[in-house]
N, C-alpha and C positions, 0 to 999 in steps of 0.2 A: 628522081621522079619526073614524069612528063609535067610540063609547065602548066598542060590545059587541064591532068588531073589534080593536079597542087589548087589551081585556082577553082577548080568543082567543089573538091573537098574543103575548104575554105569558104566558098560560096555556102556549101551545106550545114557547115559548122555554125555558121554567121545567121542563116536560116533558124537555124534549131532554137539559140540562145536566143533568137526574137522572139520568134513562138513563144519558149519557156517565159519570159517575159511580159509579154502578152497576158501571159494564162495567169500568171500570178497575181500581173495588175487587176485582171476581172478577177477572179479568186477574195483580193483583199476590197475591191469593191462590192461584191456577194458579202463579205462577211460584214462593212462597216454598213452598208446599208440593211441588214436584216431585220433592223427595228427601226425603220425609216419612219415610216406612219406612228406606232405607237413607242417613241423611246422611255427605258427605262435607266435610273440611277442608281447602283449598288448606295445603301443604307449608310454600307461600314465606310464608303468612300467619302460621304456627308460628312462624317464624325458627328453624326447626331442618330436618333432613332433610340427607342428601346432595347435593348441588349435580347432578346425575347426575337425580333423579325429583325436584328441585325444582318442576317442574311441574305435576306431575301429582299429584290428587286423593288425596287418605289419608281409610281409613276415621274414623270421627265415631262411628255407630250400626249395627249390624247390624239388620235387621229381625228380629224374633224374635215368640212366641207360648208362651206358659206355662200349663197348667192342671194342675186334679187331678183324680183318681178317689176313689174309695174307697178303692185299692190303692197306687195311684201317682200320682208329680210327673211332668208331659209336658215337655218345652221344647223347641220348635222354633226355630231360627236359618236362615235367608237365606244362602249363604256361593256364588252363583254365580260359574263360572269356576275356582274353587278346586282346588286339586289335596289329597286325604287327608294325604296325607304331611305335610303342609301347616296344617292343625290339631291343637292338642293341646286335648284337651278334660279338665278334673281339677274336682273337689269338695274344697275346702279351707274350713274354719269357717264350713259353712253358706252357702256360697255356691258356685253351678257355675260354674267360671272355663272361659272360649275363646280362645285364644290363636292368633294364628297368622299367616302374612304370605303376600298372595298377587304372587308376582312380574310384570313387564309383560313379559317374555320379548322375545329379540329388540333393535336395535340402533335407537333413534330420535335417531340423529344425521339430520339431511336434512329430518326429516319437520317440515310445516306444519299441525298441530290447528289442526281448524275444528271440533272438539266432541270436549269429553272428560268422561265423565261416567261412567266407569269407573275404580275408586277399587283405587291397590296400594299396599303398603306394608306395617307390620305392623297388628296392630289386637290387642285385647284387651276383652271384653267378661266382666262381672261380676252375675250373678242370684243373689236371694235365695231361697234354700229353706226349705221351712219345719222344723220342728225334730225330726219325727215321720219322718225317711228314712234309710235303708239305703244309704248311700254305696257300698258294698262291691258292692250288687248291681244297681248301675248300667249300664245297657246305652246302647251310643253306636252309632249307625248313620249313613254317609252316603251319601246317595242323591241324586241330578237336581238338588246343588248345596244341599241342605236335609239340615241338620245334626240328626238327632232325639235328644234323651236320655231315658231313661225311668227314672226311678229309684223302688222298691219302697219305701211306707212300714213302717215297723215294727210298726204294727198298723193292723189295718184302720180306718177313721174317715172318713166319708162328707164331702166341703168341706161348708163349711158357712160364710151370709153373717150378717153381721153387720148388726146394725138401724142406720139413721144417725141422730145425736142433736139 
């Protein structure tokens, strides 16, 4: 074989397994990240839960989003499906606690999942605030399955970043 097509095809070959590669690393990054935002934790994997929703997926992480103003602390929570009634939202030492359990309603005796990727159970979620807010004048809204808190700092004080060392 010609020396320049040996080293082509060998070039090409060396190509392809990158590629193949490549695709698989994004492939297995596509799949570990799918529940980025909102992860969930198979029940049976706990060794605990109900034998009843032993199957089915329990909250891990709510997706959520925190900032500040001048005025106020924002925090937004993810909570689709959910019914009000259904979370309790409190401020205890500096931290906004969410509590809440959302049920699968209805009777899956029979049923054969071929995809479950809707997560019930209870769940509990813990944010740190910072130390300048008005717990008292805290307003909770829920809207299109998005949980917003807004709470009033105690004096006005604009965020502010800090240099990295």
């Amino acid at each position: 074989m010609d020396p320049i097509r040996h080293l082509r095809s060998e070039l090409e070959r060396g190509i392809s397994r990158a590629w193949e590669g490549l695709t698989e690393g994004w492939r297995e990054v596509l799949t570990r990240s799918g529940g980025a935002l909102t992860h969930f934790v198979c029940a049976a994997k706990e060794k605990r839960g109900d034998a009843a929703q032993e199957d089915f997926p329990r909250w891990g992480l709510l997706a959520s989003e925190s900032w500040e103003t001048a005025q106020s602390v924002i925090v937004r929570l993810e909570m689709p499906g959910m019914n009000k009634e259904d979370i309790d939202v409190s401020i205890h030492r500096g931290s906004l606690w969410i509590r809440g359990e959302k049920r699968s309603g209805g009777d899956h005796q029979g049923r054969l999942y071929h995809l479950m990727e809707r997560a019930y159970g209870r769940f509990e979620r813990s944010i740190p605030l910072p130390d300048n807010i008005d717990a008292a004048k805290a307003e909770v809204s829920y809207q299109n399955g998005v949980v917003t808190v807004i709470v009033s700092k105690t004096e006005e004080s604009p965020p502010t970043c800090l240099p990295l060392k």
